[in-house]
N, C-alpha and C positions, 0 to 999 in steps of 0.2 A: 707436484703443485702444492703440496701439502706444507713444504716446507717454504713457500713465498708466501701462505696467504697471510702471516704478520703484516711484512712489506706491503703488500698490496692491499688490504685494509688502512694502514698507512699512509701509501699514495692516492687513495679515493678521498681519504678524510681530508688532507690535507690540499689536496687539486681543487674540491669543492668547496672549503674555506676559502680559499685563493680567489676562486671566481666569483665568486660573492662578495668579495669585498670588491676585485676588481670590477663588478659591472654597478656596484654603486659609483667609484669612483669617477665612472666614465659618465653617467646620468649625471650627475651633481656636478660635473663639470662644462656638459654640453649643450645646457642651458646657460651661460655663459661664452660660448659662440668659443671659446678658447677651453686650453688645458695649462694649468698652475705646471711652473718647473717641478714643485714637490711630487704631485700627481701622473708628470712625466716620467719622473724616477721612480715613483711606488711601481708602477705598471712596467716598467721597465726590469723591475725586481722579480716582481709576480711572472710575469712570463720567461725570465731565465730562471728560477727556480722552477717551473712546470716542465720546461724543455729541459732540465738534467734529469729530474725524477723520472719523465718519462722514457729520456734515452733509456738510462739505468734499467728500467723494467724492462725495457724493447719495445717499447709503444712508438715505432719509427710514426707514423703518421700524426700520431698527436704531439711527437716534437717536431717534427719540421714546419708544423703550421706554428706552435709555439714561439718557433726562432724566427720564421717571418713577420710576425707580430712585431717578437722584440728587433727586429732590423728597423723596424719603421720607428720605432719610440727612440731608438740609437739617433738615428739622423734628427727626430725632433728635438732631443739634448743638447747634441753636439753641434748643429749647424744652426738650430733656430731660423728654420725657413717660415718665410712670410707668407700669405695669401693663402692659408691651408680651408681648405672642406673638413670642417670639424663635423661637421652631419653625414658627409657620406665615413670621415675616418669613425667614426661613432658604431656606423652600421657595420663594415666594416668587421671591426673587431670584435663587435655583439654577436656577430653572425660565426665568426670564428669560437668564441667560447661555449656557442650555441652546439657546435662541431664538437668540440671537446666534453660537452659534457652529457652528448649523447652516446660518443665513444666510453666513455667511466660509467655510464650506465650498463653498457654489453658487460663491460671488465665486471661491474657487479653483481651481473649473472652470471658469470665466469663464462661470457661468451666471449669470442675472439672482437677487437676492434679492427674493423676490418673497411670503414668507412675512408670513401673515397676523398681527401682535402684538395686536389689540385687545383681545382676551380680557383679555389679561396684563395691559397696560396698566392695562384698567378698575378689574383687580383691584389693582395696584398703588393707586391711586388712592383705592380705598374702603380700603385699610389708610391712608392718607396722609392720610385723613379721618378715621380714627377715632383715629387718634392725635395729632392737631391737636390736639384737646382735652383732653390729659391732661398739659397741664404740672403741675408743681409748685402748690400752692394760693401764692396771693398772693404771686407771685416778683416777688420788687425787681428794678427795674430796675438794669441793670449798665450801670455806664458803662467807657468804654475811655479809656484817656491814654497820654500818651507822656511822656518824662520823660529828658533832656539832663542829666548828670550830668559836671559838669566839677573835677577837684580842684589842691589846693593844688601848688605847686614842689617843695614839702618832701616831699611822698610822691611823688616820681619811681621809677619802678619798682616801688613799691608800689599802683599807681590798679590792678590786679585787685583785689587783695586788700578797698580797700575800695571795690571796685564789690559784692565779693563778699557784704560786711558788708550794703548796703545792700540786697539780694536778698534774705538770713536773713531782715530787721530787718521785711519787707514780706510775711515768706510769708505768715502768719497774717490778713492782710488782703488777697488778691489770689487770686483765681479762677485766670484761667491767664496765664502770661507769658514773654515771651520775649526778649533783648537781645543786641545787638551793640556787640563779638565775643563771641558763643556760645559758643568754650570760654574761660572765665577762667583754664583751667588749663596752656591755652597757653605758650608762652615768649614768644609776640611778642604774646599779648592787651593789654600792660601798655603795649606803644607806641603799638598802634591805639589806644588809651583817650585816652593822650597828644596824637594828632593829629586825633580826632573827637569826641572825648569819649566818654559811656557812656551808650549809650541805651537808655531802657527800655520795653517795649508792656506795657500788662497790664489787664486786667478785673476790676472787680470792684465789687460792691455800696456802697464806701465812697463820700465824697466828695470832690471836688479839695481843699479844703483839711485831710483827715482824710491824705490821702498826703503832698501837700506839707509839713506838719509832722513827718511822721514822716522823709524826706527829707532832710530840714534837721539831724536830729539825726546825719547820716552824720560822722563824723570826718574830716577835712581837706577838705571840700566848700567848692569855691571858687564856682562858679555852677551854679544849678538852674532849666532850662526846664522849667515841666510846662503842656502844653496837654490839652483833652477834645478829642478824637477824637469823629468822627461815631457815633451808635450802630447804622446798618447794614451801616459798618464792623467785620468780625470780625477779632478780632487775628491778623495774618498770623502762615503760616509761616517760620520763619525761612531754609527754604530755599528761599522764594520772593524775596526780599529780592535787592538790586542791590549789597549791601557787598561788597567783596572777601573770600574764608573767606580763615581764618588755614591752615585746613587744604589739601593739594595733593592734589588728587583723581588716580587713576591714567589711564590715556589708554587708552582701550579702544575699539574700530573692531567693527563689524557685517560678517560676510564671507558669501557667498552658498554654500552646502555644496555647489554644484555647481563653484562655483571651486577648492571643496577638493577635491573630485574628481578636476578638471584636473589642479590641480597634482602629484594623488598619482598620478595614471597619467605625467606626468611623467618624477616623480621614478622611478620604476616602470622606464620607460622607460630610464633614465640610469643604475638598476641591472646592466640587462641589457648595453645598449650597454659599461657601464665591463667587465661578465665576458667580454664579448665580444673587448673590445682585451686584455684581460691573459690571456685564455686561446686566442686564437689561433694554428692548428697550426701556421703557418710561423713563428713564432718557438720554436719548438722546436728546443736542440739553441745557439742562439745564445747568445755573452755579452752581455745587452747592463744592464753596471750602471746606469749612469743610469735606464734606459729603469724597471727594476725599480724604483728610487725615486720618480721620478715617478707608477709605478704604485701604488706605496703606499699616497704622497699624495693621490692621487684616490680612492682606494679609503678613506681618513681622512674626505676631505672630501663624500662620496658617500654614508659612513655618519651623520654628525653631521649632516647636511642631509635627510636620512628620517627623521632621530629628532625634529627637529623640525618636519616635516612632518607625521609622526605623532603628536605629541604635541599638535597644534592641532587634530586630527580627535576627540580623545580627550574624553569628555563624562562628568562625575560624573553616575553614575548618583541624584543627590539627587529631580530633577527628576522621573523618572519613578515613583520610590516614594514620591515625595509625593501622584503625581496618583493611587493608590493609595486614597486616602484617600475620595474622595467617591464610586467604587464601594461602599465598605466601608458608608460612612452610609446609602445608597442602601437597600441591601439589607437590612441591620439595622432600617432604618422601615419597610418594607414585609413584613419576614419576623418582624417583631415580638421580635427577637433583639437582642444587647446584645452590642459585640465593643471591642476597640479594637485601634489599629494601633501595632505596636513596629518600630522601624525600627534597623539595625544595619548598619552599615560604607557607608552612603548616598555616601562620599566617593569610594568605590572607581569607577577611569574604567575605561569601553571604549568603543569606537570609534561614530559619531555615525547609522552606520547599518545597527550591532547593535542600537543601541538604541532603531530604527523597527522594529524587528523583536521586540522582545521586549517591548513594551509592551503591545498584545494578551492574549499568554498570561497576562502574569501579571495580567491583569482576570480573564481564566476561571478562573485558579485562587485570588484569594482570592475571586470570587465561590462557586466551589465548598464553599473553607474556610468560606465562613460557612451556605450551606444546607444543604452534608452533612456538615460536620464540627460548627461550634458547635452546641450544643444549646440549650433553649428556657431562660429564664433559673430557670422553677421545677423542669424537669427537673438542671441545673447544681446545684441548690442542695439536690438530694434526693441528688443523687451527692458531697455533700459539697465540690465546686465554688465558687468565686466566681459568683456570678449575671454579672459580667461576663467573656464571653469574651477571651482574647490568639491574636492573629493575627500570628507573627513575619514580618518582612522582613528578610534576612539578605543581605551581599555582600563577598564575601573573595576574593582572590587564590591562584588556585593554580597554579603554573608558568607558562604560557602561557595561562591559562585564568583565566575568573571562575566562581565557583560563587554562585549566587543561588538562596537555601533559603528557603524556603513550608513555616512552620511553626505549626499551629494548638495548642491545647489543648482539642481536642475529642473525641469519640467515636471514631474514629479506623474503621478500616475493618471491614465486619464480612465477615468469611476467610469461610467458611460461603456464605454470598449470594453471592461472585465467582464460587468454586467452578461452585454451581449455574448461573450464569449462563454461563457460559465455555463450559462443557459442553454447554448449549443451542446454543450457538451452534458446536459442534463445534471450539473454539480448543485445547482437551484432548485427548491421548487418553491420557495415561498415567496411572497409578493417583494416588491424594492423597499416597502416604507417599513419591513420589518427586519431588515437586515442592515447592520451601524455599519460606517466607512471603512473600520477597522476591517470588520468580516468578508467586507470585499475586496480590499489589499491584500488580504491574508490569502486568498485564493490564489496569486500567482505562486503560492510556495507550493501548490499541489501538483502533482507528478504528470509532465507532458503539458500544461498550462504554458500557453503562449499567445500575446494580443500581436505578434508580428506576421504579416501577410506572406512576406517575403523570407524564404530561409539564405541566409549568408552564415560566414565560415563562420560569425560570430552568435547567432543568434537564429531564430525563431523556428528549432523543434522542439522547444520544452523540456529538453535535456537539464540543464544548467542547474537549475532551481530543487530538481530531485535527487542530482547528485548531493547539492550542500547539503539536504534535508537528511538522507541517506548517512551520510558521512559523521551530523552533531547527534542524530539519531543513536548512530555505533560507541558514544562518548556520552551517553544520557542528557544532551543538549536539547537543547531548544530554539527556533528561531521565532521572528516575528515580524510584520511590517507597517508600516506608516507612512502617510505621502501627505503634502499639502500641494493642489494643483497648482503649477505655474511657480512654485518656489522650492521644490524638491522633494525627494525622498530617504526615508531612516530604517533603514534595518538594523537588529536588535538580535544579536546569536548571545545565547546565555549557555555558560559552558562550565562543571564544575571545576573546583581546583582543582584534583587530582580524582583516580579511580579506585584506587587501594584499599585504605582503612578511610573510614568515616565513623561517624557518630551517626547509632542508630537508637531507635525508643521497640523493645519488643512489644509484641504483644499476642495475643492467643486466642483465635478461633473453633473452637474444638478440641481436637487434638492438633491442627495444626498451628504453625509459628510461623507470625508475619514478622520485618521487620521497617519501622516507616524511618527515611534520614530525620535528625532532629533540625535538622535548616529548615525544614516543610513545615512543622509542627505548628501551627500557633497560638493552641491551647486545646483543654481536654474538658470532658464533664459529664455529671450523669445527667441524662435528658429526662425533662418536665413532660410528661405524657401531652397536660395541655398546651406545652408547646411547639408539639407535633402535627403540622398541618397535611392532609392527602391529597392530591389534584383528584379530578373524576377519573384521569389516565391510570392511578392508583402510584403515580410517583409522591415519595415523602420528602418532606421540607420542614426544617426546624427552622423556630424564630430565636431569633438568640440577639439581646438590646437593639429591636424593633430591625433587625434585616435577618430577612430568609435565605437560611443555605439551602444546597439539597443534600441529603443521605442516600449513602451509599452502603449495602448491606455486604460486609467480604463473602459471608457463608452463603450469600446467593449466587455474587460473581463467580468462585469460584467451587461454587458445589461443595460445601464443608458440611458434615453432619454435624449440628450442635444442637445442646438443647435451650440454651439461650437465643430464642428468636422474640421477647419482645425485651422495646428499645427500655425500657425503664429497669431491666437487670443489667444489663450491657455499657457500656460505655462509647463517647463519643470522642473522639480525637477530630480536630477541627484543622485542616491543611491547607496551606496557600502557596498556589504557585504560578507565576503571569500575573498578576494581579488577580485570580481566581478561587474561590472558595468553595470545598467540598468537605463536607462532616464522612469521617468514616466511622462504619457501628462495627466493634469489636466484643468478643465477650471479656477480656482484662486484661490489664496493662501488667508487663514482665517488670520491664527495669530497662533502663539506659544501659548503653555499653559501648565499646570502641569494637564494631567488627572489620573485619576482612571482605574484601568485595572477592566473588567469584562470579565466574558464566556461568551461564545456563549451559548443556550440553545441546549440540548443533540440534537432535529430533525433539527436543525441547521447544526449543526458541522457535522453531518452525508453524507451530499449531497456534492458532489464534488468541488461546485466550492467553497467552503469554505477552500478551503485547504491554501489557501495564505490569511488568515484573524487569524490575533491573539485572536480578542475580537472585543470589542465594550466599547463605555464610552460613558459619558450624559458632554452636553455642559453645557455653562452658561446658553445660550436661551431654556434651555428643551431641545433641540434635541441630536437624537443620529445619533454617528459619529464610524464608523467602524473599527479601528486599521489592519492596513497592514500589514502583514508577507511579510518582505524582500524575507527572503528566500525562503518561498512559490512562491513569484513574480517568481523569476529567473527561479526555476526550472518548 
């Protein structure tokens, strides 16, 4: 087995590109009640490629459903039958890739695929049949030719131009067709024309000598070969063809994301090692210039070499708001609902295994958006609504951070029901008029939280909402929420770029080493004693230009012996994160640095007060220094 698992790493990656593109191509089309010829032939590609690969490996069940597929998209090419069920062909084939891609699931447990397709198959098969017979009434026979187009001396550097004429001069008589070179609009079209001549494929109802003449009337035409082609020959793709393109394709290589891994513990590595040699104590106190510049320059070439280390980790996020899209169909055919998907800033990258991690939640939450938030399409249209719902997908940059916003136009939360619910479950205890709207939205993100009566296969155990939380949790994310009644609701997942190296601020408690990211930061200082106010609870709170934070003492939270316990020796580092502000009391600030993100070990992370601890890293001096969770602090 040892010796297939290239190949079959290969056939996984490439099977799941394939269906991914092909279950967009099928959505994007069947809203349009039809499928484009291009879209017939892509899908016709995609599953004779899946049915060789998987012959090839022995995957018999996942290529005879493969070839049944492509039998059906054969007849939709070549006969163009009329009156088709693009909604049941739709399900269909989603159902079938839905087959295949639970089978490449086993295969990637190196379990046997052993799932049964006949069902699917047969089904495929009686649509395959039924549409056999609905060609067009008494279609002419279309013949195929090919046609060598050679011109005169006198139009030198002109033979595109009237290769071009002779393409206009034929549209009106020619089905589909295709010639090389492909772009005439080319600079160097005019020489390949020159040194091959100009060749043309094309179908079409007419006869050899109804083209031929028309052919003839091209302007500087020195010699014209026109043969008929076989008729079960289909006019090839032209990117199937052996010509040389005029165009120069980019060079692009397949890299295994565990190589990217290696390389970035690495490079990780060579971060530390490089703070290691420039901040070692016995060079303290030394001149040494050189030494300093050479330092520099490692420290130059250290940085530029992580940046694009990290930038090849980096994945637009296009990919996973695309696959977005067939949750959304999903649910709307089944829930008898009407929505569509708006996608906004798809370009925007983070890192390739934030984005194993956030793909999940955001299935729970626009599945969410469409069963408790859109509404029924005659309810929609009584509330003066479009009968079709919008389901936004939003992805923007914010510091260090991406924010990724789930925004419907639906019913939006009903305040009232959380309330009662909350309370039930003893999550409240303070009155209504002291708790903001926001505080009450926010409660559906709590674990097992649900205002549905009734549980269906979509909805109301309270599952859904702890998964996402659980999942942005394991990625140092955040979520949040917001509703306006009777006009929708915004969820708000804030997820960083990457998890690796960051920029962090040391700083030292005792003997121990915190370290805070400097995205949090948003300013530092020594505290005015009179500006130290105490509740009677004995909680402290500074004033700082007339608004109170509160303080947070580290060597209290976590047990540090120090002898810096009042605030006027110590310093304050002031952090914001959600729009929230907490002062933390430190006894002094290290220095900035670029560290290395590590875990915590599993009996670690396990005990409570680790909840506001992201990681840990290793200093220049050997020592380790603890990474802060913002958001742990606050809450």
């Amino acid at each position: 087995m040892s010796n297939r698992e290239p190949m079959l790493e290969l056939f996984i990656f490439e099977s799941m590109q394939l269906i991914e593109q092909m279950e967009l191509l099928i959505i994007s089309n069947e809203s349009s009640s039809s499928y484009t010829f291009e879209t017939i032939n892509e899908i016709f590609r995609i599953m004779h490629t899946i049915k060789g690969s998987a012959a090839m490996m022995s995957f018999n069940n996942i290529s005879m459903l493969a070839h049944s597929i492509e039998d059906v998209f054969y007849v939709l090419r070549e006969d163009k039958p009329r009156n088709i069920n693009y909604s049941e062909l739709s399900d269909l084939v989603l159902e079938g890739l839905d087959f295949i891609k639970v089978e490449i699931a086993k295969i990637k447990n190196l379990d046997r695929p052993d799932g049964n397709a006949t069902e699917l198959i047969n089904n495929l098969r009686a649509f395959h049949t039924a549409i056999k017979g609905r060609g067009p009434d008494a279609t002419p026979c279309r013949n195929k030719f090919k046609a060598i187009l050679r011109f005169d001396q006198c139009a030198s550097g002109m033979e595109n131009v009237r290769a071009f004429v002779a393409v206009r001069d034929l549209e009106d008589l020619i089905e589909e067709y295709y010639h090389i070179p492909e772009d005439l609009n080319h600079e160097d079209s005019a020489a390949a024309i020159r040194e091959q001549g100009f060749i043309l494929f094309m179908k079409t109802e007419r006869s050899l000598e109804e083209i031929r003449n028309v052919l003839l009337q091209t302007i500087g035409l020195k010699d014209l070969q026109l043969t008929q082609e076989e008729n079960n020959e289909r006019v090839k793709d032209p990117k199937d063809n052996n010509h040389p393109s005029t165009k120069t394709q980019p060079s692009i290589i397949s890299v295994s994301v565990g190589k990217l891994d290696q390389l970035m513990d690495l490079v990780g590595e060579m971060v530390i090692a490089e703070a290691m040699v420039t901040q070692n104590p016995d060079l303290k106190g030394l001149e040494l210039n050189n030494f300093s510049k050479a330092a520099r320059q490692l420290r130059k070439i250290t940085g530029e070499l992580q940046d694009i280390v990290m930038s090849v980790r980096m994945v637009p996020l296009a990919g996973t708001f695309q696959k977005m899209k067939r949750p959304l169909r999903d649910m709307c055919k089944k829930l008898n609902k009407e929505a569509q998907l708006q996608l906004i800033g798809q370009e925007t990258e983070v890192d390739k295994n934030i984005i194993e991690h956030i793909s999940d939640p955001l299935m729970h939450l626009i599945r969410n958006s469409i069963d408790h938030g859109i509404e029924m399409p005659d309810e929609r249209e009584a509330k003066g609504k479009p009968c079709l719902g919008t389901i936004t997908l939003e992805a923007k940059n914010a510091g260090g951070d991406v924010l990724i916003i789930i925004r419907d136009d639906g019913q939006g939360f009903n305040k009232d029901r959380i309330l009662i619910k909350a309370r039930e479950k003893g999550l409240i205890q303070v009155p209504d008029e002291e708790i903001t709207d926001k505080e009450i939205y926010n409660l559906v993100l709590l674990p097992g939280f649900s205002t549905n009566e009734n549980v269906t296969e979509f909805s109301g155990r309270g599952v859904g909402m702890d998964v996402v939380v659980k999942n942005l949790e394991a990625v140092g994310g955040a979520i949040a929420a917001d509703s306006v009644p009777g006009k929708g609701t915004t969820i708000t997942l804030k997820i960083p770029l990457t998890l690796a190296i960051i920029d962090g601020m040391n700083i030292k408690v005792g003997d121990s080493g915190f370290t805070i990211p400097t995205t949090a930061i948003k300013e530092s200082f020594r505290p005015i004693m009179t500006d130290v106010i105490v509740d009677p609870n004995d909680n402290e709170m500074i004033m700082v230009r007339g608004q109170c934070f509160p303080i947070l003492r580290l060597h209290d939270i976590y047990h540090v012996r120090t002898d810096v316990t009042q605030l006027a020796d110590g310093i304050i580092i002031m952090v914001e994160q959600d729009n929230k502000t907490l002062c933390v009391f430190a006894d002094r600030m290290i220095g900035q640095q670029q560290i290395v993100v590590k875990a915590l070990p599993t009996y670690i992370r396990n005990t409570k007060i680790v909840k506001s601890l992201a990681g840990c890293t290793l200093l220049g001096d050997g020592s380790i220094s603890l990474i802060l969770d913002i958001g742990g602090l606050m809450s």
